[in-house]
N, CA, C and O atoms as a MOPAC input file, in Angstrom:
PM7 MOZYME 1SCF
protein

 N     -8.40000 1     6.73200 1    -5.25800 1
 C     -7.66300 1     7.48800 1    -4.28600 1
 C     -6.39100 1     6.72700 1    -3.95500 1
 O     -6.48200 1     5.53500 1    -3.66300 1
 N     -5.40900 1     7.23300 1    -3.97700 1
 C     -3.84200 1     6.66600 1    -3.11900 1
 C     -3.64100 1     7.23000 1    -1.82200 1
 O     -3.54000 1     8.39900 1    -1.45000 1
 N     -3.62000 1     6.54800 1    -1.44300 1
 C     -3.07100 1     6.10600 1     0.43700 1
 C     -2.01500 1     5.86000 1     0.93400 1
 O     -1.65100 1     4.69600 1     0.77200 1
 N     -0.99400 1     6.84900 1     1.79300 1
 C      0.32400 1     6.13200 1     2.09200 1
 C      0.19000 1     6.02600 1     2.72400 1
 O     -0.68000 1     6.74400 1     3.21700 1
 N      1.03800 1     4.70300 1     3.83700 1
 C      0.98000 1     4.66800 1     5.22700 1
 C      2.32900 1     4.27000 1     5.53100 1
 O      3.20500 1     3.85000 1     4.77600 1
 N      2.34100 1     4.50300 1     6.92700 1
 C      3.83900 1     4.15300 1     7.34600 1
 C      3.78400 1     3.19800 1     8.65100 1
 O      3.69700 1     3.74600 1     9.74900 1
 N      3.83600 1     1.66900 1     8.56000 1
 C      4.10300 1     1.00400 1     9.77200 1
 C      5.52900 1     0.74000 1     9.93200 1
 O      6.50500 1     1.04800 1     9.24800 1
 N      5.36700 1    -0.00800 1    11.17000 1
 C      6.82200 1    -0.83900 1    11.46200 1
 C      7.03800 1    -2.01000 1    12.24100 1
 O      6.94000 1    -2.30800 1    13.43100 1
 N      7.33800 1    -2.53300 1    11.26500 1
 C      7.51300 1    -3.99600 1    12.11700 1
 C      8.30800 1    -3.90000 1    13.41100 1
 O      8.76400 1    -2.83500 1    13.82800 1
 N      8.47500 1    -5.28800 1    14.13400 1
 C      9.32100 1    -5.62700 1    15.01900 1
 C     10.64500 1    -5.97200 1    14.71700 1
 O     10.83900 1    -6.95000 1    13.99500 1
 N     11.80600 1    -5.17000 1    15.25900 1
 C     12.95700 1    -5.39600 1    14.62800 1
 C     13.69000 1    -6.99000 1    14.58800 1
 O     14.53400 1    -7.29800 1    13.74600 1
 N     13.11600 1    -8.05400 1    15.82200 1
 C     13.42100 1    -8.96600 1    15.76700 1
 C     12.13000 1    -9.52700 1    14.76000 1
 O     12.94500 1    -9.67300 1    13.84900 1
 N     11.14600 1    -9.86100 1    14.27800 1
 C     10.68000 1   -10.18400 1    13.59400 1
 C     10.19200 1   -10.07800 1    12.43000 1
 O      9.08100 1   -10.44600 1    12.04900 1
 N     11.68900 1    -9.15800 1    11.36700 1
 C     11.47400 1    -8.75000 1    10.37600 1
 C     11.59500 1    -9.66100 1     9.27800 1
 O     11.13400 1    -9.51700 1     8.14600 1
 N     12.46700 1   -10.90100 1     9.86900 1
 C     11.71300 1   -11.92100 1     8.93800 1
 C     10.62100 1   -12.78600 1     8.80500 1
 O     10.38300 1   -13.40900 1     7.77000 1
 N      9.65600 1   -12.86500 1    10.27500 1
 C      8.86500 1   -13.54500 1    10.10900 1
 C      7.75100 1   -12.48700 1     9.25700 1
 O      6.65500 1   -12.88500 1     8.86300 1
 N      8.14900 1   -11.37800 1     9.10300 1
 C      7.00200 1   -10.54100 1     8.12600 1
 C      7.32200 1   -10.72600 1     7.03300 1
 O      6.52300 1   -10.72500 1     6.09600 1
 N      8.41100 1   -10.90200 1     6.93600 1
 C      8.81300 1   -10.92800 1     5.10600 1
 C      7.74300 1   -11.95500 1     4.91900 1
 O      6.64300 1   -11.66500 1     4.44900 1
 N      8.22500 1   -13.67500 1     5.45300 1
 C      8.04900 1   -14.68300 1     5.33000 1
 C      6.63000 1   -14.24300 1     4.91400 1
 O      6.34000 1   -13.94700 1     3.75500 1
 N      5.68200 1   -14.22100 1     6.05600 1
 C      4.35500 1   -13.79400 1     5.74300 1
 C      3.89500 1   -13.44200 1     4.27800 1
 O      3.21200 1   -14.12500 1     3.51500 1
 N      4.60800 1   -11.84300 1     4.03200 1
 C      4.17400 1   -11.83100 1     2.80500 1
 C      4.30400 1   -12.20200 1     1.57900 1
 O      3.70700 1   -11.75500 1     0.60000 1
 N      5.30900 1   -13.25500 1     1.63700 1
 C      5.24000 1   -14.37500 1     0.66300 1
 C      4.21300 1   -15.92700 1     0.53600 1
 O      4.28300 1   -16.84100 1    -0.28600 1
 N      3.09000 1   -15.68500 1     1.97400 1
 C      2.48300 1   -16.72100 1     2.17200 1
 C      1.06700 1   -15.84800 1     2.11300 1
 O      0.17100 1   -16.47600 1     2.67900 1
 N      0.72500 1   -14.85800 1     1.70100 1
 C     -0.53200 1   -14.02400 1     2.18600 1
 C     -1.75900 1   -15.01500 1     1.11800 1
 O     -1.49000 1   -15.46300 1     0.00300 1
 N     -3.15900 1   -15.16900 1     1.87900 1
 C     -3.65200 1   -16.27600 1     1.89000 1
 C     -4.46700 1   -15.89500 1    -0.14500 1
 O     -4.69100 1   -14.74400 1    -0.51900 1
 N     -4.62900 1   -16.65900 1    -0.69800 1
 C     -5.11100 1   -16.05200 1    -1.83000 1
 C     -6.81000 1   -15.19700 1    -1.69000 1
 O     -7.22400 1   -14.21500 1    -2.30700 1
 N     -7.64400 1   -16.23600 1    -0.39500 1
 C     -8.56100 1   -16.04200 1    -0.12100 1
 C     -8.86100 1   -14.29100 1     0.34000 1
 O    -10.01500 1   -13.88100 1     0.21200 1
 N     -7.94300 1   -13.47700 1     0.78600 1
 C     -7.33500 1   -12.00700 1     2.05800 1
 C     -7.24500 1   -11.50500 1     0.15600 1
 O     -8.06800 1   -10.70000 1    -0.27900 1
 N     -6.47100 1   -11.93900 1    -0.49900 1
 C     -5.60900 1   -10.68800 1    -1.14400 1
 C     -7.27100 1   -10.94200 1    -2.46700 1
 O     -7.72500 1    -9.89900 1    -2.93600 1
 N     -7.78500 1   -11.96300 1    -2.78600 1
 C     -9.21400 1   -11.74500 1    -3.46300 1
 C    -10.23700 1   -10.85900 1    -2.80100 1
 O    -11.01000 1   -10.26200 1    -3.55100 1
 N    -10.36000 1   -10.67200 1    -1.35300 1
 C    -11.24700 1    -9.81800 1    -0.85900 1
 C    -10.66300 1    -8.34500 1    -1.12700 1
 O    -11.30600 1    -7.35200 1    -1.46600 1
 N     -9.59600 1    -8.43000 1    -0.94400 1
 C     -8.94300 1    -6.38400 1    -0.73600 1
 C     -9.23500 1    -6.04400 1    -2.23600 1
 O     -9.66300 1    -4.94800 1    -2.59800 1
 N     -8.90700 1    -7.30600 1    -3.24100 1
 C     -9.64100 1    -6.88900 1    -4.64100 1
 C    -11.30800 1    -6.10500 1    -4.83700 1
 O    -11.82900 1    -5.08100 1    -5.28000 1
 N    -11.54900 1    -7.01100 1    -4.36600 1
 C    -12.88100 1    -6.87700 1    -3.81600 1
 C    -13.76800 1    -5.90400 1    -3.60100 1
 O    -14.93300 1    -5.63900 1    -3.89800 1
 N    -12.88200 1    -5.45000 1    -3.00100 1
 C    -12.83800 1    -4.15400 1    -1.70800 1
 C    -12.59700 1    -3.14300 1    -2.56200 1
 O    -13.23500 1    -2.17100 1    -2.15900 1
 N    -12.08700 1    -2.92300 1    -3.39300 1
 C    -11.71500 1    -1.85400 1    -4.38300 1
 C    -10.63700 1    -1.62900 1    -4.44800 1
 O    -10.52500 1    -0.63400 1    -5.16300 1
 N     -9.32300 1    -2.09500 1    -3.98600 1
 C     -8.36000 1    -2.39700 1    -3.92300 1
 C     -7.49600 1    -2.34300 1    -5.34700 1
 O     -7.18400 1    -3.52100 1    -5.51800 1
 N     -7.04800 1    -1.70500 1    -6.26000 1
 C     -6.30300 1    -1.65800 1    -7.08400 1
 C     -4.92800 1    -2.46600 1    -7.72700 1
 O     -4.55100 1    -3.26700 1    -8.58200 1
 N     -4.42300 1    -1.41500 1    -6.39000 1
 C     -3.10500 1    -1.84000 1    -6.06500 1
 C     -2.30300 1    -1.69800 1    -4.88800 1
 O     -2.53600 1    -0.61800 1    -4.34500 1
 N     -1.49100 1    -2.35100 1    -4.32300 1
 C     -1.16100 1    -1.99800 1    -2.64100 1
 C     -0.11900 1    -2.81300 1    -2.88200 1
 O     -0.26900 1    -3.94900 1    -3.33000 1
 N      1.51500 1    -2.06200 1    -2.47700 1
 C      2.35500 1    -2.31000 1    -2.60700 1
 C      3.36300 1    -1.43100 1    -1.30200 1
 O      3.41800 1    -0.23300 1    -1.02500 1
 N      4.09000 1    -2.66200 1    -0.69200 1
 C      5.00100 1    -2.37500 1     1.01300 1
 C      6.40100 1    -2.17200 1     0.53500 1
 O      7.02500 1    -2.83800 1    -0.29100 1
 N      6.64200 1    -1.48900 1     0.97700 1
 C      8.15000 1    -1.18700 1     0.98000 1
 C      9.02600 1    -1.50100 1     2.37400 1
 O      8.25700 1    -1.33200 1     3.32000 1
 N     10.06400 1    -1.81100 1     2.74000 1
 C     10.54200 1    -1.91400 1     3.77400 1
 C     11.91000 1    -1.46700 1     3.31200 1
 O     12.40800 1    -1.69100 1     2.20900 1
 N     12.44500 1    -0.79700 1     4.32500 1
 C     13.49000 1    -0.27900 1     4.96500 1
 C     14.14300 1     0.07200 1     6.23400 1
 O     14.32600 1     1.16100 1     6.77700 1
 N     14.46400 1    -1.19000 1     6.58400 1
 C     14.88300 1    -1.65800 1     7.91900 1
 C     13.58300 1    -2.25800 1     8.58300 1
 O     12.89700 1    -3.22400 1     8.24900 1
 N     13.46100 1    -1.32000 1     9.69300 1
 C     11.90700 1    -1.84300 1    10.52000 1
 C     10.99100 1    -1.13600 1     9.36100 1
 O      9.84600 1    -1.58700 1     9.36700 1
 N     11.11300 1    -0.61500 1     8.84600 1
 C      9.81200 1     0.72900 1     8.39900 1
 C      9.43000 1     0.17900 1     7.29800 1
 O     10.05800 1    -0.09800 1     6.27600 1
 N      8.33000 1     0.04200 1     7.59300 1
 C      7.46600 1    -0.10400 1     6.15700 1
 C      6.37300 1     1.36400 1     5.43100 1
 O      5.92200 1     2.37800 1     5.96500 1
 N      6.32000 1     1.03700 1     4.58400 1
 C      5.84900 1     2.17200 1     3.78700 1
 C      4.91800 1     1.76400 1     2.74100 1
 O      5.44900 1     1.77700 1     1.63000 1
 N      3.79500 1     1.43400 1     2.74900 1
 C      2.29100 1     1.11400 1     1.55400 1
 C      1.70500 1     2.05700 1     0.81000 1
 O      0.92500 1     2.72000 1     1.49400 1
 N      1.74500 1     2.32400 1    -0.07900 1
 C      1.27300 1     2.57300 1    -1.72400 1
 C     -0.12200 1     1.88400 1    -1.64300 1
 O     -0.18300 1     0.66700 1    -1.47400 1
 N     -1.32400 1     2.70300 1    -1.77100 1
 C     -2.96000 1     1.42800 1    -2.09400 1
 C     -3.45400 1     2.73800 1    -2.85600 1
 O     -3.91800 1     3.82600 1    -2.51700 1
 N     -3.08000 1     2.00900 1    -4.22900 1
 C     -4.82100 1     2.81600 1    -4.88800 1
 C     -5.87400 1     1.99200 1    -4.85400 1
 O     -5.83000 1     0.81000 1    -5.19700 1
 N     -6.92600 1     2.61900 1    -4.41300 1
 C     -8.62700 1     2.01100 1    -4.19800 1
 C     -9.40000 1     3.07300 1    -4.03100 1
 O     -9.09500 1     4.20100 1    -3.64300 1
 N    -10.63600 1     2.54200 1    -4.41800 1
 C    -11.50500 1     3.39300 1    -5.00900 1
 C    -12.03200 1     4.05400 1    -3.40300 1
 O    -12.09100 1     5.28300 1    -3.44600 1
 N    -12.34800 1     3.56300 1    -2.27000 1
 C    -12.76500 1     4.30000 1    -1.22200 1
 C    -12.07300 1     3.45400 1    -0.20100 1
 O    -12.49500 1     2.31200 1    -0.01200 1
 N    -10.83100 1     4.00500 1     0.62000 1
 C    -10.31800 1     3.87500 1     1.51500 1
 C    -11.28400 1     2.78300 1     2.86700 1
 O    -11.13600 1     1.61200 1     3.21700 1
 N    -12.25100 1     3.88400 1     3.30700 1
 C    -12.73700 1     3.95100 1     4.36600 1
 C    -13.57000 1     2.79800 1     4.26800 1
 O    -13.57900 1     1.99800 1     5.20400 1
 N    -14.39600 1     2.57600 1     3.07400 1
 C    -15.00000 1     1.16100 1     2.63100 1
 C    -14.46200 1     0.56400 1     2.59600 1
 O    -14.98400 1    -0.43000 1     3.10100 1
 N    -13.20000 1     0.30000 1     2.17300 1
 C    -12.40600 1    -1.49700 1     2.07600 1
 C    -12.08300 1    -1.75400 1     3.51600 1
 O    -11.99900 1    -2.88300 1     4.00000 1
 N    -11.88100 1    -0.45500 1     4.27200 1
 C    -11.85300 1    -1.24000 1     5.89300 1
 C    -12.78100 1    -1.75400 1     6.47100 1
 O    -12.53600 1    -2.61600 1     7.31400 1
 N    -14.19100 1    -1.35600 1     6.17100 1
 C    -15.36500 1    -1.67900 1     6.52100 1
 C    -15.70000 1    -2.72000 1     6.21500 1
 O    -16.57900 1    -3.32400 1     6.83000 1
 N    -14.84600 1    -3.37900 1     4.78800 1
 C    -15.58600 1    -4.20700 1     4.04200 1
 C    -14.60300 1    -5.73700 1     4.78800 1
 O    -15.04900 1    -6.83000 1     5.13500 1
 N    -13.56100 1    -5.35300 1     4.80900 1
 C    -12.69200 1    -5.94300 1     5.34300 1
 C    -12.95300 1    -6.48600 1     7.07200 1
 O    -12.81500 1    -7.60000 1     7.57600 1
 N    -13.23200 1    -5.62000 1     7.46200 1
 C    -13.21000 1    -5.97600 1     9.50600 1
 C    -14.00400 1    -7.08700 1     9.68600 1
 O    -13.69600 1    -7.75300 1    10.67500 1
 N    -14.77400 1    -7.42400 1     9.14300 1
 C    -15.86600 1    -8.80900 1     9.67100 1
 C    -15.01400 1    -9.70700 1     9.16000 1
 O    -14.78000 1   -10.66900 1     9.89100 1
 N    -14.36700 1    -9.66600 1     7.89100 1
 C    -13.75800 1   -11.34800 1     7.23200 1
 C    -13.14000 1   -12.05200 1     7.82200 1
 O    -12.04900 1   -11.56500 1     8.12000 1
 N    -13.36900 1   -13.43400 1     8.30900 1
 C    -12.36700 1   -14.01500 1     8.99700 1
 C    -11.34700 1   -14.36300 1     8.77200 1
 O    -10.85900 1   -15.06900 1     9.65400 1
 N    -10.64000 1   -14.14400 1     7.77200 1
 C     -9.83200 1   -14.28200 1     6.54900 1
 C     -9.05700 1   -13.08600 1     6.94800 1
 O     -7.85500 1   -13.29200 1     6.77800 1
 N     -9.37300 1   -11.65500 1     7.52100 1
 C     -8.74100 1   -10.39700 1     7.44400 1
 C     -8.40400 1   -10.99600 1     9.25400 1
 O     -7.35400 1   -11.50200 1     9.64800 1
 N     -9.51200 1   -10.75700 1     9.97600 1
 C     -9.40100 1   -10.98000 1    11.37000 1
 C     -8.59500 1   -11.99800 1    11.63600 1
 O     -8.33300 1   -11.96300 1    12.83900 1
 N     -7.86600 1   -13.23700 1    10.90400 1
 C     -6.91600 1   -13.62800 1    11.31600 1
 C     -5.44600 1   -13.20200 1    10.82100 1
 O     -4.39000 1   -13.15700 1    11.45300 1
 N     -5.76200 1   -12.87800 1     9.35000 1
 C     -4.27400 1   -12.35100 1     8.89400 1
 C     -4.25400 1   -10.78300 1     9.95300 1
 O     -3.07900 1   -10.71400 1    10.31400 1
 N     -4.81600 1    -9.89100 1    10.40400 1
 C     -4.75600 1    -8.85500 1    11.39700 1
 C     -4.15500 1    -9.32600 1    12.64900 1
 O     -3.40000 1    -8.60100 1    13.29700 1
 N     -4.52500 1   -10.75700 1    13.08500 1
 C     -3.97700 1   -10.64700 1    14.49800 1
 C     -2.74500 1   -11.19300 1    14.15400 1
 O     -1.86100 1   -10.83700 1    14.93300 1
 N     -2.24700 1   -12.18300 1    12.95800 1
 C     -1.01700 1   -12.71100 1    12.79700 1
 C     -0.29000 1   -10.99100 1    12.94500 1
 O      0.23700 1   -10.52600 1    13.95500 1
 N     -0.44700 1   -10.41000 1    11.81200 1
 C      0.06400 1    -9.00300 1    11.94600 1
 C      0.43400 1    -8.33500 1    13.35200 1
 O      1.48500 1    -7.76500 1    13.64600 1
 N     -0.54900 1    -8.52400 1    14.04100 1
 C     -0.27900 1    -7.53400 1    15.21300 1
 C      0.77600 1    -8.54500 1    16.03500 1
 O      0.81000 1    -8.13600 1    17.19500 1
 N      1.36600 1    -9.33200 1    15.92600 1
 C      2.25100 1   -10.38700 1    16.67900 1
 C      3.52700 1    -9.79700 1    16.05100 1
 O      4.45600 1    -9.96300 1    16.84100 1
 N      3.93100 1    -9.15400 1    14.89600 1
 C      4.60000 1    -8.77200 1    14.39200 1
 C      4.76800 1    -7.32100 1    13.73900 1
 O      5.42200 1    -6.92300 1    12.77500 1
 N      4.12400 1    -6.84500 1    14.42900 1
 C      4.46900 1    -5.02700 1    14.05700 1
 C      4.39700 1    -4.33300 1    15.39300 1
 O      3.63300 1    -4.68100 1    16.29300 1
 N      5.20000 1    -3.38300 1    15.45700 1
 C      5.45700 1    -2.33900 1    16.20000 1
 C      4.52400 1    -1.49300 1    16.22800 1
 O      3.82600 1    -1.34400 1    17.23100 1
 N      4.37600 1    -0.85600 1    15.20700 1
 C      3.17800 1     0.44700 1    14.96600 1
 C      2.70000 1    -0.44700 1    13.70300 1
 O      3.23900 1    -0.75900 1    12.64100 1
 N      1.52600 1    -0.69800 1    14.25800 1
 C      0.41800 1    -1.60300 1    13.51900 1
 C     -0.14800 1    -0.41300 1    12.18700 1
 O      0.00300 1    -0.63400 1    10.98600 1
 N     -0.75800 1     0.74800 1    12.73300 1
 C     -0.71500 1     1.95100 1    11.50700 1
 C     -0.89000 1     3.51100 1    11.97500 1
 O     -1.50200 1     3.44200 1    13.04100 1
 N     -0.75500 1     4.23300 1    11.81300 1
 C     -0.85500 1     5.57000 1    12.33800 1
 C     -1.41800 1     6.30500 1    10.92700 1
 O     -0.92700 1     7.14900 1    10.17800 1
 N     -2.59800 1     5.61700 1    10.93700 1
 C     -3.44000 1     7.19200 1     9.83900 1
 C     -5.25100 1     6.28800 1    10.32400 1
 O     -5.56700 1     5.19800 1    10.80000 1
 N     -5.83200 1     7.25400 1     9.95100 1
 C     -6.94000 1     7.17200 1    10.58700 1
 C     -8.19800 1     6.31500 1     9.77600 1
 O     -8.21300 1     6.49300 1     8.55800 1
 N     -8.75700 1     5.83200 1    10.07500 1
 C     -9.85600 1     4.71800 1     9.87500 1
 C    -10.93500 1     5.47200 1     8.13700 1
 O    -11.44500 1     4.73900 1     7.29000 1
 N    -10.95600 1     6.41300 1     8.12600 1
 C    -11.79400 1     6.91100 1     6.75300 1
 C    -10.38100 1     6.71300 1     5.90800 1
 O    -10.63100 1     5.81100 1     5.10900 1
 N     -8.63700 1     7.26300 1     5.66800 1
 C     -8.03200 1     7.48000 1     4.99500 1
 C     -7.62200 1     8.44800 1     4.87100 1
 O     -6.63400 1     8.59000 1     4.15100 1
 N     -8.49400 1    10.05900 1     5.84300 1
 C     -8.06300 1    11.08800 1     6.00000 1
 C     -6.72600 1    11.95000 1     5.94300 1
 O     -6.43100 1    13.02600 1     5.42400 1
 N     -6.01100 1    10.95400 1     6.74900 1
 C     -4.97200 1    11.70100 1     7.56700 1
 C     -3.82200 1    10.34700 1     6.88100 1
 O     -3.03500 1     9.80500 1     7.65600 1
 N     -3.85400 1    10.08500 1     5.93200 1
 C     -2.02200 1     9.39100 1     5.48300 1
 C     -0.79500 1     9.94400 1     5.86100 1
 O     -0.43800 1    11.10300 1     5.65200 1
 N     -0.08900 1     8.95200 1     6.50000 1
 C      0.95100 1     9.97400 1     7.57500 1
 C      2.07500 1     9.82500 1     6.35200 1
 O      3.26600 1     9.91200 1     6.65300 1
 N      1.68500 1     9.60500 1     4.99600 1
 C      2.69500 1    10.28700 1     3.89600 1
 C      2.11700 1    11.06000 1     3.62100 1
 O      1.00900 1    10.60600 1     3.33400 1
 N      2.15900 1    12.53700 1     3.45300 1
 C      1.48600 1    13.62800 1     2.38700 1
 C      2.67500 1    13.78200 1     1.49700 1
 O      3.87700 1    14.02200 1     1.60800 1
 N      1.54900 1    13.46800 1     0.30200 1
 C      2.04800 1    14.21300 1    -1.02100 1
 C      3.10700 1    15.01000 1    -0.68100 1
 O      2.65900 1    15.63500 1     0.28000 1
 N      4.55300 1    15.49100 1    -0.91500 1
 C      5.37000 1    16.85900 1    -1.03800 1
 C      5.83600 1    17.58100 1    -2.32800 1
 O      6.38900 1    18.67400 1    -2.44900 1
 N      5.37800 1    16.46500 1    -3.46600 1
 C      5.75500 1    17.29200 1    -4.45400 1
 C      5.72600 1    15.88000 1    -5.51300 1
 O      5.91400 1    14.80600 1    -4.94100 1
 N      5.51300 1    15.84800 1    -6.92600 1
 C      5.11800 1    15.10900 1    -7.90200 1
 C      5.46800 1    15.59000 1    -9.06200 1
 O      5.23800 1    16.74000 1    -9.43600 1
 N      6.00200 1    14.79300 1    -9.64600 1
 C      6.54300 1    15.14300 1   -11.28800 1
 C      5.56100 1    15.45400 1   -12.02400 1
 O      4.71700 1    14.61100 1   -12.32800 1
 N      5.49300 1    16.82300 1   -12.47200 1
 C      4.23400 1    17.26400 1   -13.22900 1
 C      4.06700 1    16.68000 1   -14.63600 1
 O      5.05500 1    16.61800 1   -15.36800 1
 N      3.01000 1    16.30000 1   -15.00500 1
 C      2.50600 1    15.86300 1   -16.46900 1
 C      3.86200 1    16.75100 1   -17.40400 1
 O      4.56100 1    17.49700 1   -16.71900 1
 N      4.13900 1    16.65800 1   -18.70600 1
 C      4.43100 1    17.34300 1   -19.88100 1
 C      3.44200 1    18.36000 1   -20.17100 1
 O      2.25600 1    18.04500 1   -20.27700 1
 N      3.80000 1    19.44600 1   -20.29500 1
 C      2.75000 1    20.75200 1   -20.72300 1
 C      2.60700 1    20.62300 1   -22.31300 1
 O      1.91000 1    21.42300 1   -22.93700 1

């Protein structure tokens, strides 16, 4: 399944997020593997960030994720530095990107 989401950092602390994700712990990014995690890739543009995750079940890698202490600290570093931490809902339901349209296969 692919998942978009749309956060946003803090406009004064858009470099300490960059920074971050050039330091993300190897121990965090082996679990989201883990987790079913594919691929998950941030975009930023200005404050706004924008994530790309294919994984096999959304709602499980959060589950799988919330106890790790490894997640529970990279989460609270996070929340020191985002604005809108995430706006789509805990299963994966509701990605506040919907699909609008996709380059169709070759017929």
């Amino acid at each position: 399944m692919r998942v978009a989401l749309h956060t946003r950092v803090r406009p004064d602390r858009i470099a300490d997020y960059d920074a971050a994700h050039q330091q993300v712990p190897q121990e965090l990014a082996a679990a989201i593997r883990d987790s079913g995690v594919h691929e998950w890739t941030i975009w930023r543009s200005g404050s706004d960030l924008f994530h790309l995750i294919d994984v096999d079940d959304y709602a499980a890698m959060l589950d799988r994720l919330s106890a790790l202490p490894v997640n529970i600290a990279w989460q609270a570093r996070m929340a020191e530095l985002l604005e809108v931490s995430h706006d789509y809902t805990a299963d994966g339901s509701e990605a506040v990107l919907p699909v609008v349209w996709r380059l169709p296969d070759q017929p």
